[in-house]
C-alpha positions as CSV (number, residue, x, y, z in Angstrom):
1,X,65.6,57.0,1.6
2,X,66.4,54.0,-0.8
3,X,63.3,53.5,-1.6
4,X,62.3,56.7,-2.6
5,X,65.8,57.2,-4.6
6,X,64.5,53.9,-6.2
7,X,61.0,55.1,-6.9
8,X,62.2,58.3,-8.5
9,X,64.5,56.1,-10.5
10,X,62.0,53.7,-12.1
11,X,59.4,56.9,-12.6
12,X,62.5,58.4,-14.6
13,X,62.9,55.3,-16.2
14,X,59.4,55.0,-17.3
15,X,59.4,58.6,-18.7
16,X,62.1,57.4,-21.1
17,X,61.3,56.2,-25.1
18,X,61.3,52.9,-25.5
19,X,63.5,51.2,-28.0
20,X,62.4,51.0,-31.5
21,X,60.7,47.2,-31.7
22,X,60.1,47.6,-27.9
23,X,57.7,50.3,-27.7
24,X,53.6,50.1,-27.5
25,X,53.9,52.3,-30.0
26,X,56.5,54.4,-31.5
27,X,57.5,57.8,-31.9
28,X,57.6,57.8,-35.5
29,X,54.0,58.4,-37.0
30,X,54.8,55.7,-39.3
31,X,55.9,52.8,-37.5
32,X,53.6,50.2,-35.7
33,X,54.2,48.3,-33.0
34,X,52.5,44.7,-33.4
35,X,51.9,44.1,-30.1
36,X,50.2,47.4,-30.0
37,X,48.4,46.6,-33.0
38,X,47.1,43.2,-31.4
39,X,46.3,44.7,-28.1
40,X,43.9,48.1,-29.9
41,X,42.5,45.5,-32.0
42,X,41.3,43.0,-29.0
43,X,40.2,46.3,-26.9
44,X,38.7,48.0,-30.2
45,X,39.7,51.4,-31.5
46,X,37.9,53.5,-29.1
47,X,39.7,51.9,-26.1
48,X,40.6,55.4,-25.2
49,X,37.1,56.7,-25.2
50,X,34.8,57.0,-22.1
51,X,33.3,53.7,-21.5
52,X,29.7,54.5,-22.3
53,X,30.9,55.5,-25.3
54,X,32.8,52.3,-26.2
55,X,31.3,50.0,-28.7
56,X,30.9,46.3,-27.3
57,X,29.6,44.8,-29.9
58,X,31.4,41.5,-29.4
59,X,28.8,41.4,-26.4
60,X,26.0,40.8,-28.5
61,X,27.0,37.6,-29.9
62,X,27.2,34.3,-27.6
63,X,29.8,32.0,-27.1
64,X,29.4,29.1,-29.4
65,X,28.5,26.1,-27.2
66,X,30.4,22.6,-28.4
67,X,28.4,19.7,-29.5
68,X,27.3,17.5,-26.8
69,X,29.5,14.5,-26.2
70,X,28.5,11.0,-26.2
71,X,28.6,9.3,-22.5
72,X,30.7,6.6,-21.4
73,X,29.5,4.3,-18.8
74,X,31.9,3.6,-15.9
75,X,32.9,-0.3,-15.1
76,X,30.2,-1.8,-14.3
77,X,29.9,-5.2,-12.3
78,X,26.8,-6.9,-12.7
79,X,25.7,-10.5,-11.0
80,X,22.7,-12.2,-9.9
81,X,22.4,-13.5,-6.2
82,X,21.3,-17.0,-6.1
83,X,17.9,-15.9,-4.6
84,X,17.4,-13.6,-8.1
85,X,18.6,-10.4,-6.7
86,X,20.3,-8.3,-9.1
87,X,23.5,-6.1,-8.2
88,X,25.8,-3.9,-10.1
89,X,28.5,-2.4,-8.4
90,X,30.5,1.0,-9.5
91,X,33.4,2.0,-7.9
92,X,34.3,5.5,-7.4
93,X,37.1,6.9,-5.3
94,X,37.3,10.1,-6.1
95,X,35.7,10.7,-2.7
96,X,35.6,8.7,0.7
97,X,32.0,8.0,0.0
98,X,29.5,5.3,-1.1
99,X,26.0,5.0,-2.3
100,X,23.5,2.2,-2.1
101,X,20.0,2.4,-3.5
102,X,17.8,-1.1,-3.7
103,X,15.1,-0.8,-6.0
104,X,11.7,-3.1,-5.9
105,X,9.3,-3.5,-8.4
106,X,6.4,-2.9,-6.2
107,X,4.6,0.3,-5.5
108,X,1.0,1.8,-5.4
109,X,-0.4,-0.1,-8.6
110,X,-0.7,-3.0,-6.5
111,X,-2.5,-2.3,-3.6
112,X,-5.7,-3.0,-2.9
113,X,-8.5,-0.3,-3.4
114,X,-9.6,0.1,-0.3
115,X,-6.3,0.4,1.1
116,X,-5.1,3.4,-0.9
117,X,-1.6,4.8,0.6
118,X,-0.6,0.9,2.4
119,X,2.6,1.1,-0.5
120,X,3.7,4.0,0.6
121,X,2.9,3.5,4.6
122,X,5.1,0.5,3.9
123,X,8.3,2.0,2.5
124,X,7.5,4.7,5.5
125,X,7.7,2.4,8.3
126,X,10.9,0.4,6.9
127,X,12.8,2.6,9.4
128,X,11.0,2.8,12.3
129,X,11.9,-0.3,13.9
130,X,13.4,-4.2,13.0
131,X,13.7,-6.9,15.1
132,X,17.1,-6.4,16.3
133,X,16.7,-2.1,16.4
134,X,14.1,0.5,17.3
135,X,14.0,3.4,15.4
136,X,16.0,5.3,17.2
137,X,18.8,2.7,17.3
138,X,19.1,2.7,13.6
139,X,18.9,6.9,13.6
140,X,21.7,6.9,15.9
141,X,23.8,4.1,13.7
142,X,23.0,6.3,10.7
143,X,24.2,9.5,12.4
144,X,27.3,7.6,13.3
145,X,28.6,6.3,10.0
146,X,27.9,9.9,8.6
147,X,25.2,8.8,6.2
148,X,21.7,8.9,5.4
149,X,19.0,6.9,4.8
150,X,15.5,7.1,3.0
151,X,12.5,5.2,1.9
152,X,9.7,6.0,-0.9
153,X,7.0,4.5,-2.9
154,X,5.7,5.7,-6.1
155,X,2.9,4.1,-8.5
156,X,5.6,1.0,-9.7
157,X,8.3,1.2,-7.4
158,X,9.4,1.4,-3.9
159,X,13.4,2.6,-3.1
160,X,15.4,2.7,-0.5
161,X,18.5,4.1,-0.5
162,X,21.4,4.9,1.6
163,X,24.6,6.5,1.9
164,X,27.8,6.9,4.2
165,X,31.5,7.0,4.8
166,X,33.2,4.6,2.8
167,X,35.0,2.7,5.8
168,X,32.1,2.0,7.6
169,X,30.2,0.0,4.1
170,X,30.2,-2.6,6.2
171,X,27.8,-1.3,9.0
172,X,25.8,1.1,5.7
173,X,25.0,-2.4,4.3
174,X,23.7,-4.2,7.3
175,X,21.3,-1.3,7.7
176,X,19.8,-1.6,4.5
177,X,19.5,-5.3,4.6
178,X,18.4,-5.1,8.3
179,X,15.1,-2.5,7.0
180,X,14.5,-4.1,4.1
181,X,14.3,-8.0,5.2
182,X,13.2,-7.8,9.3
183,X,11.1,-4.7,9.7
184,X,8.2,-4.8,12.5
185,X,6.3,-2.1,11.6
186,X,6.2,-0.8,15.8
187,X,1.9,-0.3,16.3
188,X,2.9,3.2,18.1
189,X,4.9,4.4,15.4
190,X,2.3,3.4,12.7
191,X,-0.5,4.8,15.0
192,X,1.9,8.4,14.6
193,X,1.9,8.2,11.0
194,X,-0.9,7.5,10.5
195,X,-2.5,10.7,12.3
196,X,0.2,12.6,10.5
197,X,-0.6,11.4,7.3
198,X,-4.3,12.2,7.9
199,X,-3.4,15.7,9.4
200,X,-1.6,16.5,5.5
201,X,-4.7,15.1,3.9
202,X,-7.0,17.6,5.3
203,X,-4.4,20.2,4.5
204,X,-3.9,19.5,1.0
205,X,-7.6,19.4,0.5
206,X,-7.6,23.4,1.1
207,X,-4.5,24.1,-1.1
208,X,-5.3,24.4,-5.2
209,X,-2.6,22.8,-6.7
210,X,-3.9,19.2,-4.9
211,X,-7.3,19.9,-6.0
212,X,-6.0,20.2,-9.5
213,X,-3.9,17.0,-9.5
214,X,-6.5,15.1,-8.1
215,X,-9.3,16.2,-10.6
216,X,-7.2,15.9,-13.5
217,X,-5.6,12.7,-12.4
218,X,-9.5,10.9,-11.6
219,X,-10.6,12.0,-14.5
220,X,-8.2,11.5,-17.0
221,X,-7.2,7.8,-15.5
222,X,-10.6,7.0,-14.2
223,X,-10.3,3.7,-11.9
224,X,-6.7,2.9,-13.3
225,X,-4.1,3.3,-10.2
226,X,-2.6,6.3,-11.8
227,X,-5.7,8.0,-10.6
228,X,-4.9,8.2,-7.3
229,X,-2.6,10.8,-6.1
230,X,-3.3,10.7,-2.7
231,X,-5.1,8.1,0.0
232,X,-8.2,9.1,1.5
233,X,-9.0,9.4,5.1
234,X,-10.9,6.1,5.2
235,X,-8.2,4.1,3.6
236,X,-5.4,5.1,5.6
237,X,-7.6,4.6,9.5
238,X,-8.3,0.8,7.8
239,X,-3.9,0.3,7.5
240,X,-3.3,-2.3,10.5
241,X,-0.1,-4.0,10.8
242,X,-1.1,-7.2,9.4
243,X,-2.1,-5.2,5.9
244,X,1.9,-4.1,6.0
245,X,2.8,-7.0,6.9
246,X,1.1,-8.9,4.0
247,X,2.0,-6.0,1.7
248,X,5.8,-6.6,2.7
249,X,6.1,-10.5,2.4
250,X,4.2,-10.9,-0.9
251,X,5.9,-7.6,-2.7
252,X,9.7,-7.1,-1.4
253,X,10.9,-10.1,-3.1
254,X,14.6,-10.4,-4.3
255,X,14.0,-11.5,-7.7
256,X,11.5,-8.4,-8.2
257,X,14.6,-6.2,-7.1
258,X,18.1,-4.5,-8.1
259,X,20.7,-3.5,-5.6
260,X,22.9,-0.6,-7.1
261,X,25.8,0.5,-5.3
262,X,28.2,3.4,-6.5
263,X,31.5,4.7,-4.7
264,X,34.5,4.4,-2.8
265,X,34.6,0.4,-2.3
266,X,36.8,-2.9,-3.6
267,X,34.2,-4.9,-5.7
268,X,35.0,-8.2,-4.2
269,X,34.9,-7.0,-0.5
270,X,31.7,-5.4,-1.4
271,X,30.4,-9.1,-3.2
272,X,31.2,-10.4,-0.1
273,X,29.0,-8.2,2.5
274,X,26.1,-8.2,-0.3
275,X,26.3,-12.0,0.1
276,X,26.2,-11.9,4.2
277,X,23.4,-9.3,4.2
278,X,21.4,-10.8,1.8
279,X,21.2,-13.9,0.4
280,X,19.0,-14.6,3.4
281,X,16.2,-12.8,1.3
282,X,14.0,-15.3,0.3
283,X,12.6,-15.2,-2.9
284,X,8.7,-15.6,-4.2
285,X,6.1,-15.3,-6.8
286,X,4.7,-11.8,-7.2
287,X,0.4,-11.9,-7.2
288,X,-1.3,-10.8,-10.0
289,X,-3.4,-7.7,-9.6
290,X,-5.7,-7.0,-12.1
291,X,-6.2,-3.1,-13.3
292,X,-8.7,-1.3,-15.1
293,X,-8.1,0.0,-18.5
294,X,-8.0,3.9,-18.5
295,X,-11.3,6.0,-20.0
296,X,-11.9,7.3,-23.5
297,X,-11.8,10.9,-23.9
298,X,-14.3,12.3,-26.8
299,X,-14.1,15.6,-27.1
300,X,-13.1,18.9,-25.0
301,X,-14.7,18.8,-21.4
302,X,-13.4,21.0,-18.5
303,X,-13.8,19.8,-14.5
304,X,-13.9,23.1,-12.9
305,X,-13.2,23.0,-9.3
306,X,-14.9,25.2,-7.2
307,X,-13.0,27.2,-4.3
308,X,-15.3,30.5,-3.2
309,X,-12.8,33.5,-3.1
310,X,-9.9,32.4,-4.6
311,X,-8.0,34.8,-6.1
312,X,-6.7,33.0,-8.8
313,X,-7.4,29.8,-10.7
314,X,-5.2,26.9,-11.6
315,X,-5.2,25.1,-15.3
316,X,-4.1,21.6,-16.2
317,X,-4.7,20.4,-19.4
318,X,-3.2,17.0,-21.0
319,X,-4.4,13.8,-22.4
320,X,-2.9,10.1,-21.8
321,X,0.5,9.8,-23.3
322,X,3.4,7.2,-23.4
323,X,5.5,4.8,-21.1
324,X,8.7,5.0,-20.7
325,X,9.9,2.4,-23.4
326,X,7.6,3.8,-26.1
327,X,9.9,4.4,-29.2
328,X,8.3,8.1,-29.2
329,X,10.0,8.5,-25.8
330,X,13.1,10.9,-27.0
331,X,10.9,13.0,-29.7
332,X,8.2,13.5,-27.0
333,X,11.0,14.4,-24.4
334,X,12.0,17.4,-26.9
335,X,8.8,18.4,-28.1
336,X,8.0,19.0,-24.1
337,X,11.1,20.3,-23.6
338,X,10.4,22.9,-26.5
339,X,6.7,23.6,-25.6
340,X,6.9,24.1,-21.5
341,X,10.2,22.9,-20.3
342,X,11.4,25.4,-18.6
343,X,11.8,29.6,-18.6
344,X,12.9,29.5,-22.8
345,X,10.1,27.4,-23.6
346,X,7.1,28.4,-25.8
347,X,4.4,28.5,-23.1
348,X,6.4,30.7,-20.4
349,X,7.8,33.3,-22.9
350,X,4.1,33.5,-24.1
351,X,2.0,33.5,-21.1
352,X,4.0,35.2,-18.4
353,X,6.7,37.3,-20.7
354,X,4.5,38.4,-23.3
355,X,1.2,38.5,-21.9
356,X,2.2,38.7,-18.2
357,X,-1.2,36.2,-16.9
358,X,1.3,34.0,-14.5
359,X,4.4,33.6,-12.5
360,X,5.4,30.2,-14.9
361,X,3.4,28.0,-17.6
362,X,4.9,24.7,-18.0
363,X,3.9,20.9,-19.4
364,X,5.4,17.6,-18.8
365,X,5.3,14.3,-19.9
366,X,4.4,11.7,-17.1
367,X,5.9,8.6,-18.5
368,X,6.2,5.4,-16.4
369,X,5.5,1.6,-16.6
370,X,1.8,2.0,-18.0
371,X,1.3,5.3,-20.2
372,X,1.0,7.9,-18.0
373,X,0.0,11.9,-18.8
374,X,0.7,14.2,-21.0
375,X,0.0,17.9,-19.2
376,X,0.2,21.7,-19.3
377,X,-0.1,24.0,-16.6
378,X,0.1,27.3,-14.6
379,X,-1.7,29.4,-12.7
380,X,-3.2,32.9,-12.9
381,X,-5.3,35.5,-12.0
382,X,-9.0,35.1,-12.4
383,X,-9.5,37.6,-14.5
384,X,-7.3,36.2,-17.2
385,X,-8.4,32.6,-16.7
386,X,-10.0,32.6,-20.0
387,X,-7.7,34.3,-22.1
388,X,-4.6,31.9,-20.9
389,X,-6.6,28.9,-21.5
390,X,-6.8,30.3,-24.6
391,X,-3.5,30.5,-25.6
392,X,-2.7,27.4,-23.8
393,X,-4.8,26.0,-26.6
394,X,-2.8,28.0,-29.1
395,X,0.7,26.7,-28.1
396,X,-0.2,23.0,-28.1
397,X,-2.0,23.4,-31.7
398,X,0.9,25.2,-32.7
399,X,3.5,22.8,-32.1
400,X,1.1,20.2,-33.8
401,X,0.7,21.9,-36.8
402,X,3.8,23.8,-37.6
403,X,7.4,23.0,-37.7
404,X,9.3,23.8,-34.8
405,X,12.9,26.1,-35.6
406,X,16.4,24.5,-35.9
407,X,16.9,26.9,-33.0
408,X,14.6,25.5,-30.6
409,X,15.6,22.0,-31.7
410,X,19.2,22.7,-30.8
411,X,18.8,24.1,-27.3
412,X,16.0,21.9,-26.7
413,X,18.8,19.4,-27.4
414,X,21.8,21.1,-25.9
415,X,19.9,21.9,-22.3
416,X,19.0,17.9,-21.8
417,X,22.0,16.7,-23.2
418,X,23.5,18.4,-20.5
419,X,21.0,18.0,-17.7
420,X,21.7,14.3,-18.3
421,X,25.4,14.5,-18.0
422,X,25.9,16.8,-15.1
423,X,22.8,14.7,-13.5
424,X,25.4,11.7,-13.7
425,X,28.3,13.1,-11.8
426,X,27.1,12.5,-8.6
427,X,27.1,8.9,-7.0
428,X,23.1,9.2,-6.1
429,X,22.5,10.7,-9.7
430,X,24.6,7.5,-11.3
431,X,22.8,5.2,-8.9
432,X,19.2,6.7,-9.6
433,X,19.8,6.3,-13.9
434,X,20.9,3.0,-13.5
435,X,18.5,1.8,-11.2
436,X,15.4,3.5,-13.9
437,X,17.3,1.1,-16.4
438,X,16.4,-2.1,-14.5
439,X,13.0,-0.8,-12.7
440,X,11.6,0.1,-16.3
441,X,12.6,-3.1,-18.0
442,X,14.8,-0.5,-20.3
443,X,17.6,-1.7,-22.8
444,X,20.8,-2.5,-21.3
445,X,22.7,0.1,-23.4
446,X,19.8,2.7,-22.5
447,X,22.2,5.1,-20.7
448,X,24.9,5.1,-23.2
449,X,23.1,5.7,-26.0
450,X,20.5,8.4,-24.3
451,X,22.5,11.2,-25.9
452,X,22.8,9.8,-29.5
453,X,19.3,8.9,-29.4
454,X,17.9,12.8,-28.0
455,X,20.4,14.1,-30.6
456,X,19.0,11.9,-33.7
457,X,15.3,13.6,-33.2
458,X,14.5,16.0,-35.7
459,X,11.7,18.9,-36.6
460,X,9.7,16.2,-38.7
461,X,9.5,14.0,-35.3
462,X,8.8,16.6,-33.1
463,X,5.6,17.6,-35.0
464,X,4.8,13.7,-35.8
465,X,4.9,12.5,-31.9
466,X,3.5,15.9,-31.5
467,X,0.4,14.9,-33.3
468,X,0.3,11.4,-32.4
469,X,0.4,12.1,-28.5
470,X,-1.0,15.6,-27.8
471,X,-4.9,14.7,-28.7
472,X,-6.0,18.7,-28.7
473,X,-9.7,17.4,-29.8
474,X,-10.0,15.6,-26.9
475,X,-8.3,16.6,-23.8
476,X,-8.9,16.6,-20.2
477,X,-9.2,20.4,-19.0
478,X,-9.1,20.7,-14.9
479,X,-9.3,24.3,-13.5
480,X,-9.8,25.5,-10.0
481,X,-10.8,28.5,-9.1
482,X,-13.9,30.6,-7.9
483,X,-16.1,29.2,-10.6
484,X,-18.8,32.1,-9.7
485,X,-16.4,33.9,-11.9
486,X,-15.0,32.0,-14.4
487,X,-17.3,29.4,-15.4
488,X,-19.5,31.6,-18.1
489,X,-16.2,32.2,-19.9
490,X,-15.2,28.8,-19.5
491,X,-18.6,28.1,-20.9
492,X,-17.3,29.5,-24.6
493,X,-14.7,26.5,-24.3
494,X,-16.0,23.0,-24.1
495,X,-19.0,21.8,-21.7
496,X,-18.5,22.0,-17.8
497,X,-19.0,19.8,-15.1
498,X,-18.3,21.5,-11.4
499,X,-17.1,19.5,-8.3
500,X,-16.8,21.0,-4.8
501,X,-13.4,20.7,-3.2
502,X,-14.7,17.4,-1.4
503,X,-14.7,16.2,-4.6
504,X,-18.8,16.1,-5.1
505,X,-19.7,16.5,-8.6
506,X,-22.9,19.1,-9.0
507,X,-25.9,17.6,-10.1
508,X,-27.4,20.6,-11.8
509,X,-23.9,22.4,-12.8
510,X,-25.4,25.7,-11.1
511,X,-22.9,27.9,-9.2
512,X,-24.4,30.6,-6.6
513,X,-22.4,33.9,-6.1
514,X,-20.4,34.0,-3.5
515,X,-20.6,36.8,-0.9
516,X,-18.2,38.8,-0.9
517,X,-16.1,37.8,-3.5
């Protein structure tokens, strides 16, 4: 009963004028209420109106975004073991958590050529056995100290990295040291990998997008390493342990490597178990390998890959570009951004969202230690093969030859500003930037004045690197598809050579009809 006395009492209440200066708005036809006032001018003067009838035009204009801010490096300590190891250390104890990555300048440019993959069997095998654990041993003491631990090799580098619980750095660090210094490379677990390894090969020989990285890749870098994007068959049954072995002693050297470690850790505790762990590494002269220069392109050519009854056909299209301390690196990082970087860019809102010919059209610039590639790409249906080369064509003479819009400049800008940033405030993000500054021979201020230098490009030096590094006269065109149909309107582009999916070149260039196709 009081509560409903009380109800009917604030209901009575409520039914009641306001004060004058109190009310939402006031009796009197001529008086205003500011608050009133405010509130009809935020909601708009049709607040009373059904809503598909209210205007919303404040909808239509975005939120303006701030400038991007210059980044500050965290402390940073930085010191040379006396065997040439390099370390930095970055604390971080915003979480219970470390991160340790050890970086090698070593990867599949220096293997020998007819042992194509041993770099990356190498970095594989790390793991699988040492002389004081078997690989299940050093699962289980991963597993334990809540962490992780991988190993990769790319064409200049090989990284391992791992992670765990920052009270047990201690055991996370004798791991890493324990892979990286006494591995044994077990003959049963290279004998696995091996047949797994060979297994993938003959799968990505039926699958379209490793047909067109391959043909693009051989021809465009001819017998350069770059070429290679996978081992053959043959190369990876020749691997014995003593070629891992070799590869390991005369390649993971400390003075051709750079120990990173980000997270929750004291410095000088962490100096100390860097010192116990590894200044048994013993340090040695890197061999020279000699590489062959990469090919000439003169003129337009397309390497049409034949695959009977596919049902659509991948492009790739490029030309050799830069390295990753060419002073065109920022300007080229735009202009990519700006032509295929993503769903904004000029290539997808042309060829899938205007013209509807793929799922996604994109480029990217390949630069590494060496200059690597330049390329654009997608895939589509056969029947529009022709007409989206076409206007791949279009959009890469179009950003050479006219000016690109203070609009796409400034998000080009904005979007890897901020992919930069956010990409930095995680410990393996942190660990992964400043390890690329050491791997790449980069400036030692590189990360701190990435931003300042992406925001310093302008429209003139997107269309200058544009026209210095995009070579539209003479680039590499690799498409795969069911060249029964596609090649006579390839045929209106540029000359043709045709491989099978082995990777045989056709003598006479001749392509049969395939039956039911």
């Amino acid at each position: 009963m009081h509560l409903k006395k009380a109800l009917v009492l604030i209901v009575g209440l409520l039914a009641l004028p306001f004060q004058s200066g109190l009310t939402l708005e006031s009796t009197s036809p001529t008086t205003k209420n500011p608050a009133a006032s405010a509130l009809k001018n935020i909601t708009g003067s049709e607040q009373n109106k059904p809503s598909s009838q209210q205007s919303e035009t404040w909808r239509k204009k975005a939120p303006l975004l701030p400038p991007p801010r210059s980044f500050k490096l965290p402390a940073i300590t930085s010191y040379q073991l006396a065997n040439g190891l390099n370390v930095q250390l970055v604390e971080d104890h915003r979480v219970p958590f470390l991160t340790a990555s050890l970086g090698i300048k070593a990867g599949s440019s220096l293997e020998p050529t007819n042992l194509l993959g041993l770099a990356s069997m190498t970095a594989d095998m790390l793991s699988e056995g040492t002389t004081s654990k078997t690989s299940k041993q050093i699962a289980d003491e991963v597993d334990f100290i809540g962490g992780s631990l991988s190993e990769a090799s790319d064409y200049d580098n090989s990284l391992v990295t791992g992670a765990a619980l920052s009270k047990y750095s201690d055991r996370l660090m004798g791991i890493l040291s324990d892979v990286v210094l006494h591995p044994t490379f077990p003959l049963d677990e290279l004998q696995l990998k091996k047949t797994n390894l060979i297994q993938e090969l003959a799968i990505k020989r039926s699958e379209p997008d490793f047909l067109l990285d391959e043909r693009f890749a051989k021809v465009t870098f001819g017998n350069h390493p770059y070429s290679v994007v996978a081992p053959t068959k043959e190369t990876v049954e020749a691997m014995g342990r003593e070629d891992l072995e070799k590869f390991h002693k005369t390649h993971y050297l400390p003075n051709e490597a750079y120990l990173v470690v980000v997270g929750d850790f004291d410095a000088e505790k962490m100096k100390a178990l860097i010192a116990a762990d590894f200044d048994q590494w013993k340090p040695g002269k890197m061999p020279a390998v000699d590489q062959a220069a990469v090919p000439s392109q003169h003129g337009q050519r397309i390497y049409l890959v034949d695959r009977p009854g596919s049902v659509q056909s991948s492009i790739k299209l490029g030309n050799i570009s830069i390295k990753k301390t060419d002073p065109d690196y920022f300007p080229m990082v735009i202009a990519n951004q700006i032509l295929g970087g993503g769903g904004n860019a000029r290539l997808f809102l042309n060829i899938r969202e205007q013209k509807g010919y793929t799922y996604g059209a994109y480029s990217g610039v390949g630069a590494r230690k060496q200059p690597g590639a330049f390329a654009a790409e997608a895939e589509v249906r056969t029947e529009v093969t022709g007409p989206a080369l076409q206007e791949f064509l279009y959009e890469l003479a179009r950003l050479r030859n006219t000016k690109v819009s203070d609009k796409e400049l400034t998000d080009a800008k904005s979007y890897l500003a901020g992919a930069f940033q956010l990409g930095l405030e995680t410990q393996s993000g942190l660990t992964q930037r400043l390890l690329e500054e050491k791997l790449y021979d980069l400036p030692d201020n590189y990360l701190e004045t990435y931003i300042n230098k992406l925001l310093a490009v302008s429209v003139d030096d997107v269309r200058r690197v544009a026209r210095k590094h995009i070579d539209t006269d003479n680039l590499v065109i690799s498409v795969v598809g069911d060249a029964s149909k596609i090649k006579p309107e390839l045929e209106f582009f540029a000359p043709i050579d045709v491989y099978d999916t082995s990777g045989k070149l056709s003598t006479d260039g001749k392509v049969e009809s395939h039956a039911g196709s």
